[in-house]
C-alpha positions as CSV (number, residue, x, y, z in Angstrom):
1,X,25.5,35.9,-24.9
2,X,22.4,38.4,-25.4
3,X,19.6,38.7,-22.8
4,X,17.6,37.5,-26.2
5,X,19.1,34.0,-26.0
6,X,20.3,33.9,-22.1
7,X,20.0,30.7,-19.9
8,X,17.2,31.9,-17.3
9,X,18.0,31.1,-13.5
10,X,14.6,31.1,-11.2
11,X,14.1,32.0,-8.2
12,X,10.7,31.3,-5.9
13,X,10.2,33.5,-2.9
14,X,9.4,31.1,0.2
15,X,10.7,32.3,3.4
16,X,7.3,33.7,4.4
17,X,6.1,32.1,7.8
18,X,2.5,33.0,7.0
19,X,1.2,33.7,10.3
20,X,-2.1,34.5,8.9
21,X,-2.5,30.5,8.0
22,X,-2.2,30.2,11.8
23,X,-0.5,26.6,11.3
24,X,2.6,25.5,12.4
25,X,3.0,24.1,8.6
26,X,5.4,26.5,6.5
27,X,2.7,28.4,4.3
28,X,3.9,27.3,0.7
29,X,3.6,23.6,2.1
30,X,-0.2,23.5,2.5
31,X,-1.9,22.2,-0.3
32,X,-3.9,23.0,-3.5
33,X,-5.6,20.1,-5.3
34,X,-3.8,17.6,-3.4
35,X,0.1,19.5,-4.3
36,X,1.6,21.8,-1.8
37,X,1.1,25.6,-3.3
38,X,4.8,25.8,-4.1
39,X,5.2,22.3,-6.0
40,X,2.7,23.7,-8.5
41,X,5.0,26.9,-8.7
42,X,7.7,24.4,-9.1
43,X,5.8,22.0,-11.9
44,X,5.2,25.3,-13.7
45,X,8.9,26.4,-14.0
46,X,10.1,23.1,-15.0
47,X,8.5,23.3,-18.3
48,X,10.5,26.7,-18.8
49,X,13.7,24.4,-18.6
50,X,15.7,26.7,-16.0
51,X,19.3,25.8,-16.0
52,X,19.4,26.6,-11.9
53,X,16.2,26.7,-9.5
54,X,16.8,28.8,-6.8
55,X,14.0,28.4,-3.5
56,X,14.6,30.9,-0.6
57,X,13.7,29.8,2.8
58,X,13.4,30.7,6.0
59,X,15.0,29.5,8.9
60,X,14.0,26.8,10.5
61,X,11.7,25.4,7.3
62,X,13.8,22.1,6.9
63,X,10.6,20.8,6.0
64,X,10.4,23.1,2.8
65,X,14.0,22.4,1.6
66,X,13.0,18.6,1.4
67,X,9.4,19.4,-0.1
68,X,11.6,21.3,-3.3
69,X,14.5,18.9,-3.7
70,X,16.6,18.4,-6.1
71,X,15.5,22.3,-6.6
72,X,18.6,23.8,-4.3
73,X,17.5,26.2,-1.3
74,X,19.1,29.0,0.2
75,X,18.4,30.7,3.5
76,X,17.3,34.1,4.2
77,X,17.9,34.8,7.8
78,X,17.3,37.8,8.8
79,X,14.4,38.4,6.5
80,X,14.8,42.0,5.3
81,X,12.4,41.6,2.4
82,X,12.0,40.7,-1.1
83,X,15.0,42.5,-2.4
84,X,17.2,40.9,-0.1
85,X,15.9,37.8,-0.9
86,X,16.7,38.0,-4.3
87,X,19.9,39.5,-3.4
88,X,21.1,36.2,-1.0
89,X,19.7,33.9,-4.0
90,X,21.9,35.6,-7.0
91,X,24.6,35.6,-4.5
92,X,24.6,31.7,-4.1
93,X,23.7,31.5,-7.8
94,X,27.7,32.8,-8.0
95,X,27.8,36.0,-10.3
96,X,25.0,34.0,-12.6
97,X,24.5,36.7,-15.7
98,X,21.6,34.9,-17.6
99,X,18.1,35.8,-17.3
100,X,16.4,35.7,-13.8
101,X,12.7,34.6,-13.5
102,X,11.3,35.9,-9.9
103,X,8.2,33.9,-9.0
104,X,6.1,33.6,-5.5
105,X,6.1,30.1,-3.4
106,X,2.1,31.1,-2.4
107,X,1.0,31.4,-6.0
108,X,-0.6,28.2,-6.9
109,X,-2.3,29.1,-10.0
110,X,0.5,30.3,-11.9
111,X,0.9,29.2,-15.4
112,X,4.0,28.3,-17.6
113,X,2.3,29.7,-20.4
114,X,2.2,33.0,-18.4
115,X,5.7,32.9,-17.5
116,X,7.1,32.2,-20.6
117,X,5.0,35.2,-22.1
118,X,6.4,37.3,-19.1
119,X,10.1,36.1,-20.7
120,X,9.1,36.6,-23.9
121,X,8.5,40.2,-23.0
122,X,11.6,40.9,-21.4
123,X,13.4,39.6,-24.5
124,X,11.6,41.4,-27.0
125,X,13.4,42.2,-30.0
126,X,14.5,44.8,-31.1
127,X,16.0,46.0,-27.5
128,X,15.7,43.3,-24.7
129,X,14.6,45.1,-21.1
130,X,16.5,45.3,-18.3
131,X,13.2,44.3,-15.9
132,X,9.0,43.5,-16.7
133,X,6.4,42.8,-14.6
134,X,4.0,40.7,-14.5
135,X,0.9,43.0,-14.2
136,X,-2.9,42.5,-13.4
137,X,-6.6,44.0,-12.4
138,X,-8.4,42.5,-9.6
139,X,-12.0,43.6,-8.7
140,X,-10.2,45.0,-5.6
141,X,-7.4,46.7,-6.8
142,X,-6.7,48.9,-3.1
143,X,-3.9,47.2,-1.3
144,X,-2.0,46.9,-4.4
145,X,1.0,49.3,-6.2
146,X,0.3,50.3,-9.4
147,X,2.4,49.9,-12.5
148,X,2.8,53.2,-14.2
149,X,3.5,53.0,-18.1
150,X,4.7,55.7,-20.3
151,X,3.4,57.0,-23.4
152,X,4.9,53.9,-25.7
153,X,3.5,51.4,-23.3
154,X,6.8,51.0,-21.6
155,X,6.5,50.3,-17.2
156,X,8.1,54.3,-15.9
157,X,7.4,53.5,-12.0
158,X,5.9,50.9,-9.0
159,X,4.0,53.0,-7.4
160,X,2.5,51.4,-4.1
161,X,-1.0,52.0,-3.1
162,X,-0.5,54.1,-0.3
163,X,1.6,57.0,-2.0
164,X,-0.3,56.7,-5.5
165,X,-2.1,59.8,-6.9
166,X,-6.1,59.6,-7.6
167,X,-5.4,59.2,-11.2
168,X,-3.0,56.3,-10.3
169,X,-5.1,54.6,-8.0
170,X,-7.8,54.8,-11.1
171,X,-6.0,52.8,-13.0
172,X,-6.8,49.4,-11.7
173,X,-3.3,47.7,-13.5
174,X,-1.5,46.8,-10.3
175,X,2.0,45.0,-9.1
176,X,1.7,41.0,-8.7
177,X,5.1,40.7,-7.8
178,X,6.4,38.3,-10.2
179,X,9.3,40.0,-12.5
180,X,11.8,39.3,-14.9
181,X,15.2,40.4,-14.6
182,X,17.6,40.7,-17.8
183,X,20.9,39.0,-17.2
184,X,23.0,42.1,-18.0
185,X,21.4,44.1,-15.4
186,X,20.2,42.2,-12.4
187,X,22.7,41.8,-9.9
188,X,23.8,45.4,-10.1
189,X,20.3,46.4,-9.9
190,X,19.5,44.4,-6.9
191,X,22.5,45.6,-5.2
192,X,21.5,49.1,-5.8
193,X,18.5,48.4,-3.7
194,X,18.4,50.1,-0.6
195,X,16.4,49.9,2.5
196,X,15.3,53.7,3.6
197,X,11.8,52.9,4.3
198,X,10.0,52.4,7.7
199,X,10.6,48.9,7.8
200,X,14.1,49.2,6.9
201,X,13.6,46.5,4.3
202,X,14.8,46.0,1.0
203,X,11.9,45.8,-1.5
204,X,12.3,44.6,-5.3
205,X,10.1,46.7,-6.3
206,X,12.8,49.0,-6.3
207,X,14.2,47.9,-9.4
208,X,12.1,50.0,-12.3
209,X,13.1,53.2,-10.9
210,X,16.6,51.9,-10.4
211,X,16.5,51.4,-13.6
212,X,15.0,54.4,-15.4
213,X,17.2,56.4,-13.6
214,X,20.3,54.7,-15.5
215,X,17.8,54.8,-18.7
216,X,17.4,51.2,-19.6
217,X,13.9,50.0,-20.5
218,X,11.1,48.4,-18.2
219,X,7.7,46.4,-19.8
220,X,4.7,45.3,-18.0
221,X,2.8,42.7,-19.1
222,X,-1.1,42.0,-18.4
223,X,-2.0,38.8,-16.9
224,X,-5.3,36.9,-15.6
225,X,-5.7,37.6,-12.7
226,X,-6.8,34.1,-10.7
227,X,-3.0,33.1,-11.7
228,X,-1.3,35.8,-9.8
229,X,-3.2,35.6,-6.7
230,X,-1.2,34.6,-3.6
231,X,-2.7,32.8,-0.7
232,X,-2.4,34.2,3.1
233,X,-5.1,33.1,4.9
234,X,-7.2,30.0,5.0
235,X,-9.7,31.7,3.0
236,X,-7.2,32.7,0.0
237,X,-6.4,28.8,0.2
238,X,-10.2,28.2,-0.2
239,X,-10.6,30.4,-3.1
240,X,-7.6,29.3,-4.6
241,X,-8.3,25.6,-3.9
242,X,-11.8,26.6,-5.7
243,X,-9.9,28.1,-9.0
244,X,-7.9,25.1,-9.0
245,X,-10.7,22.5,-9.4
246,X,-12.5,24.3,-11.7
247,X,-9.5,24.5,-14.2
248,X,-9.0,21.0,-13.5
249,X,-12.7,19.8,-14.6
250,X,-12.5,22.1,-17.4
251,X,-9.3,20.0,-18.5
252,X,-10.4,16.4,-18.4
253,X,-13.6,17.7,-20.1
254,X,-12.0,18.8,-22.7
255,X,-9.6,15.8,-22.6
256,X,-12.8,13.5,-23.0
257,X,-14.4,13.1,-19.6
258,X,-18.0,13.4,-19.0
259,X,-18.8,15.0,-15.7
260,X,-22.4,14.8,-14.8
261,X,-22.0,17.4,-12.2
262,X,-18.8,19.0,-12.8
263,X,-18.9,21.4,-9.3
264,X,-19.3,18.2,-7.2
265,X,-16.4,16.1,-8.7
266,X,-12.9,17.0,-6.7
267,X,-9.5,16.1,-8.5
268,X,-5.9,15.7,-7.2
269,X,-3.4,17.5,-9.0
270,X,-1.8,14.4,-10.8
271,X,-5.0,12.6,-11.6
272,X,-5.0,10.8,-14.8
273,X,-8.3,10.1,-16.8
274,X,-9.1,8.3,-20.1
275,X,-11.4,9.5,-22.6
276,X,-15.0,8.6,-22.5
277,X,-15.1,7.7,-19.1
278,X,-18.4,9.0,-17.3
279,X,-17.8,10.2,-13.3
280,X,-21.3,10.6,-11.7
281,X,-21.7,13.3,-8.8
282,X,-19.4,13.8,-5.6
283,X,-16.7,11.4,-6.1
284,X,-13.0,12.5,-5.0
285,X,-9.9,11.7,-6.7
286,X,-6.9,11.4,-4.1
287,X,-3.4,11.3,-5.2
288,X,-2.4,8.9,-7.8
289,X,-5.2,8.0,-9.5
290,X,-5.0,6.9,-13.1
291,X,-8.1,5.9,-14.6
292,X,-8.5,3.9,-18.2
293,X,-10.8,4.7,-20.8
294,X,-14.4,3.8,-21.1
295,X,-14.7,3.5,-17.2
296,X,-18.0,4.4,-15.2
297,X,-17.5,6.0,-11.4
298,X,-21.0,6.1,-10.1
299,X,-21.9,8.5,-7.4
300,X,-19.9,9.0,-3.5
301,X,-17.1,7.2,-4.6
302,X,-13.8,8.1,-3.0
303,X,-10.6,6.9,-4.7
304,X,-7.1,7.5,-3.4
305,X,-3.8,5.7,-5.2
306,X,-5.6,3.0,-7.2
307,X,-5.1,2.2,-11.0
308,X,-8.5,1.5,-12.9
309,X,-8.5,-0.5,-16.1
310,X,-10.3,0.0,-19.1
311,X,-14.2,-0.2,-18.8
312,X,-14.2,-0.9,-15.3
313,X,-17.0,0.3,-13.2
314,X,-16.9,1.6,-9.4
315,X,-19.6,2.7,-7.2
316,X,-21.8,4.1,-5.9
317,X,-20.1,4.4,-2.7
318,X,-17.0,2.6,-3.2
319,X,-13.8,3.1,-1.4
320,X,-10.3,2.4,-3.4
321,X,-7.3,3.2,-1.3
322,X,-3.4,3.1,-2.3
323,X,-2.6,-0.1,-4.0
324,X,-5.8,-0.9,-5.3
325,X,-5.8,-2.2,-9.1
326,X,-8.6,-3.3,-10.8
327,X,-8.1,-4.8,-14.4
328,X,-10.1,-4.4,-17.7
329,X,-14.0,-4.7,-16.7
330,X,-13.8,-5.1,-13.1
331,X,-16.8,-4.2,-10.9
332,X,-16.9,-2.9,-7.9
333,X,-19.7,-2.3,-6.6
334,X,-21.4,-0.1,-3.7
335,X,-19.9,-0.1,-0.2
336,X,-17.2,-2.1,-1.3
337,X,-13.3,-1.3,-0.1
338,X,-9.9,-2.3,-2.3
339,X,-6.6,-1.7,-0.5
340,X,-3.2,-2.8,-1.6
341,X,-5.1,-5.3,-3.5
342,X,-4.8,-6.5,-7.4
343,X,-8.6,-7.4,-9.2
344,X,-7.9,-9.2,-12.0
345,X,-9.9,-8.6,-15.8
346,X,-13.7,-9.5,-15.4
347,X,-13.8,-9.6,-11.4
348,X,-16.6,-8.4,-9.6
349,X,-17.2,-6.8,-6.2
350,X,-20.3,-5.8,-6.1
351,X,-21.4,-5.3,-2.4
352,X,-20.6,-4.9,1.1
353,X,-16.8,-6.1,1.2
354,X,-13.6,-5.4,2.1
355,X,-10.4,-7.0,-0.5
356,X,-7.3,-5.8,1.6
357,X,-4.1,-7.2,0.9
358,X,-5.2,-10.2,-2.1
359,X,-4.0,-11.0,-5.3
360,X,-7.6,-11.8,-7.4
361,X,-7.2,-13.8,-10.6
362,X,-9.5,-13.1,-13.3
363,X,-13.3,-13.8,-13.6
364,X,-13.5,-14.3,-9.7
365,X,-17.2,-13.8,-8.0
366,X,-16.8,-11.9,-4.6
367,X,-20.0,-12.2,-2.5
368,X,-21.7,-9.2,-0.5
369,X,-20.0,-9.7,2.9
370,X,-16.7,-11.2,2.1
371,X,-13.8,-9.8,4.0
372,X,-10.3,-11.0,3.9
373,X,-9.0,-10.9,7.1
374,X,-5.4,-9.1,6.4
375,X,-4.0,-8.1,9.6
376,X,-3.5,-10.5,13.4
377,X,-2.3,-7.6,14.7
378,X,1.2,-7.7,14.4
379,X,1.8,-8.7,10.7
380,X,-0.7,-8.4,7.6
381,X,-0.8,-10.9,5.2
382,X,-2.0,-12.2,1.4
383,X,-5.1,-13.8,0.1
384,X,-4.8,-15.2,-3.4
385,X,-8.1,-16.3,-5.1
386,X,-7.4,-17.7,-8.4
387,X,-9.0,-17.6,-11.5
388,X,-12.5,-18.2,-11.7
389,X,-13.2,-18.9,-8.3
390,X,-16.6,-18.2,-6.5
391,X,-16.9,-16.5,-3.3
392,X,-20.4,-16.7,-1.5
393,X,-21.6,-14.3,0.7
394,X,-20.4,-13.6,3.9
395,X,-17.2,-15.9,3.7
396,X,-14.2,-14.8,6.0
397,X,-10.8,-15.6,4.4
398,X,-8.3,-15.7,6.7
399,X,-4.7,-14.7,5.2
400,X,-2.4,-16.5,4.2
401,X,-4.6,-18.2,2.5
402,X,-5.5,-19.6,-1.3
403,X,-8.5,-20.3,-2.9
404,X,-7.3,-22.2,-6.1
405,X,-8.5,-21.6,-9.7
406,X,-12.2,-22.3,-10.3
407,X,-13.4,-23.1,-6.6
408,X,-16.5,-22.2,-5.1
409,X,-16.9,-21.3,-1.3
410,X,-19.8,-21.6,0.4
411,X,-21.7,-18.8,2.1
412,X,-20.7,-17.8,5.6
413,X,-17.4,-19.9,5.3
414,X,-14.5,-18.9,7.3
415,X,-11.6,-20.0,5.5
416,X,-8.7,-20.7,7.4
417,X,-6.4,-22.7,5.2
418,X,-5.7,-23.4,1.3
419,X,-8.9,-24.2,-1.2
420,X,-7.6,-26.5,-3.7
421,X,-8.8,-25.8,-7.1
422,X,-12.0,-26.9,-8.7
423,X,-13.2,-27.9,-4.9
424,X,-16.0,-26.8,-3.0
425,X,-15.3,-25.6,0.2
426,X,-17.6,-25.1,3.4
427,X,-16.3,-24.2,6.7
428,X,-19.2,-23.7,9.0
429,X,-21.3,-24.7,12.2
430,X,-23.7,-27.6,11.6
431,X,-27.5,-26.2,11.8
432,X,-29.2,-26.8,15.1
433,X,-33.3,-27.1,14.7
434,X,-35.2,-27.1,17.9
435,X,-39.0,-27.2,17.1
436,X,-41.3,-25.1,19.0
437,X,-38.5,-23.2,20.9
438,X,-39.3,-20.1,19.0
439,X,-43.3,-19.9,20.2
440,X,-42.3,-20.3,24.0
441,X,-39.6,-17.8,23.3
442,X,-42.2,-15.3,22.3
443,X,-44.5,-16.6,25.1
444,X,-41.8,-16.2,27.8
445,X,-41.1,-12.9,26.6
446,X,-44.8,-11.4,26.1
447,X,-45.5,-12.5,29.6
448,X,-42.5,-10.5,31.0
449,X,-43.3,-7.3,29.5
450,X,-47.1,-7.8,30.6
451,X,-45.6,-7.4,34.1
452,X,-43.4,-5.0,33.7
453,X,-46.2,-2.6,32.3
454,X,-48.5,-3.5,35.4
455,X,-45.7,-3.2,38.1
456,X,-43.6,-0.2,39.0
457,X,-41.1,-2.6,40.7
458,X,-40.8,-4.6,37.7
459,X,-40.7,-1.6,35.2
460,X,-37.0,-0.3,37.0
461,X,-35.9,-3.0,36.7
462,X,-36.4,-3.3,32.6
């Protein structure tokens, strides 16, 4: 098989302890829109369709190996560099001989597309190269090595930053890291890499001049630069967190969704959105969130694991945490909180509640104030309101309980056991009036602060 038509092995870089994070979290485990850095590297290579996926850890990152299954992991231990990183995955990949894909665990903003241009490039017909690089120009271009190309464009040397010439250095077109290696070539030119540096480390950077030494051809290819970025430091997870959410607004826009103030909206990676639904400013999508279509989310909402039906409208202020469904046309209002709770089509919530744990049938009026009361504290429970049933304000229902289809409860209720349907229920304290008590009330208290305003003795002891 040609290195035009190989099966392509990848392999993502991950053993770095990122002391710079200062966290005892493993770096490529702290998150990006909601997705730990390296499951975006990991999303991105799956559309490639690698036939083996190939993490290399550290040791002690248990943590990490779980994060990437069913991708397998191997352990570098010592870590002697990038070279020898690649070098202990090829050797567990078992004298693979396809194409090998070379990506970074701290490089959230990586694209397939990009990747499958950098493959493209190292199977270019008519003569397939034996390495390419994926190549950029950042406004700081300093730290970096450069990529040297020939006259035909070809990639003749890494050179890195601190032993390039003035006119290298001028360049700008510097080293990201990420590389392609042709099957035919790359374990014999990872095992040629040796370690006579300062560090005594094996770098795979090495490769290209391994390789024009034994003649075979090297390519660099130019890429945006936000997508080759890796993250460090708290700030690099800033920034990168910052790229992220502005190609994710840019994508639901385009997908159909109005945002009034795009910079104040914040996405998870895997949120889902119909068209022609309008999100007003500063809301935040959690994880799983899939919204409908048609659906208004009004100002400081906050949703996290909920499912929103078509035309549905939440906010301002509302709070939907895992569980929470709402059906077609369901309202919830502001200050309102859904968990683990199913609204059904036409339901409205539309201040001042809390809906934990319920079922809710269809059509059912929730008053400002009503709280189901979920949890004794040992076991939480359901409340099931049926369709067409009418809560009034300030009603406590205390789970298990049922309010049955078409019921009305009366305001400041605490419902303790089932409502059959069609019946109106009222479960409070009868109404005490005692007339005049409320003038000597006011008397008795007047007369008290008089003294207290006329006597130090009376005053401490207000």
């Amino acid at each position: 098989m040609s290195d035009l038509t190989s099966p392509l092995a990848a392999i993502v870089l991950a053993a770095g302890e990122g002391t710079r994070m200062r966290s005892r979290r493993p770096k490529v485990l702290h998150e990006v829109a909601h997705r730990a850095m390296i499951g975006h590297v990991l999303d991105q290579l799956a559309e490639l369709a690698p036939a083996r996926t190939m993490v290399v850890i550290g040791k002690d990152m248990a943590a990490v190996a779980e994060a990437v299954h069913p991708a397998e992991t191997v352990v570098q231990s010592p870590p002697l560099g990038t070279g020898h990183a690649v070098k202990v995955a090829l050797d567990r990949l078992g004298g693979w001989t396809g194409s090998v894909l070379v990506v970074y665990g701290d490089t959230p903003l990586i694209t397939a597309a990009t990747l499958g241009a950098l493959l493209a490039e190292l199977r270019r017909a008519p003569a397939a190269a034996a390495v390419a690089v994926l190549g950029m120009r950042p406004a700081d271009p300093g730290p970096y090595g450069r990529l040297v190309l020939g006259a035909g464009g070809s990639l003749e040397a890494i050179v890195e930053a601190r032993d390039a010439s003035d006119a290298e250095r001028a360049n700008g077109f510097c080293n990201s890291g990420v590389m392609a290696l042709g099957g035919r070539h790359a374990a014999e030119l990872v095992n040629a890499i040796g370690n006579d540096n300062a560090k005594k480390e094996f770098y795979l950077t090495d490769v290209v001049a391994l390789a024009r030494r034994r003649g075979l051809l090297c390519r660099a290819l130019e890429a945006p630069t936000e997508e080759l970025l890796g993250v460090n430091s708290r700030l690099e997870l800033a920034a990168a967190e910052a790229l992220m959410q502005h190609r994710l607004r840019r994508k639901h826009m385009a997908a159909g969704v109005t945002l009034i103030d795009p910079v104040s909206v914040f996405f998870s990676a895997d949120t889902e959105i119909g068209r022609d639904t309008v999100i007003e400013p500063s809301v935040v999508f959690g994880p799983g969130v899939v919204v409908g279509e048609a659906v208004e989310i009004r100002a400081m909402s906050h949703i996290v694991g909920a499912t929103i039906g078509d035309r549905a409208i939440v906010g301002p202020f509302a709070r939907l945490r895992p569980g929470a469904e709402l059906g077609p046309e369901v309202h919830v209002g502001n200050f309102v909180e859904i968990k683990s709770a199913r609204l059904g089509p036409g339901s409205k919530a539309n201040h001042l509640s809390y809906v934990g744990d319920a079922v809710v049938g269809g059509h059912v009026n929730i008053g400002a104030g009503t709280i189901t009361c979920n949890y004794d504290g040992f076991l939480k429970s359901i409340t099931r309101i049926e369709d067409g049933a009418f809560i009034g304000s300030n009603t406590s229902l205390v789970a298990p309980v049922k309010v049955g289809a078409n019921a009305i409860v009366g305001a400041g209720s605490v419902i303790v056991s089932d409502v059959p349907a069609d019946a109106l229920a009222i479960a409070r304290g009868a109404q005490v009036d005692k007339p005049g008590r409320a003038r000597k009330l006011r008397e008795q208290g007047a007369a008290a602060k008089a003294r207290a305003k006329s006597s130090p003795k009376e005053r401490s002891k207000v």
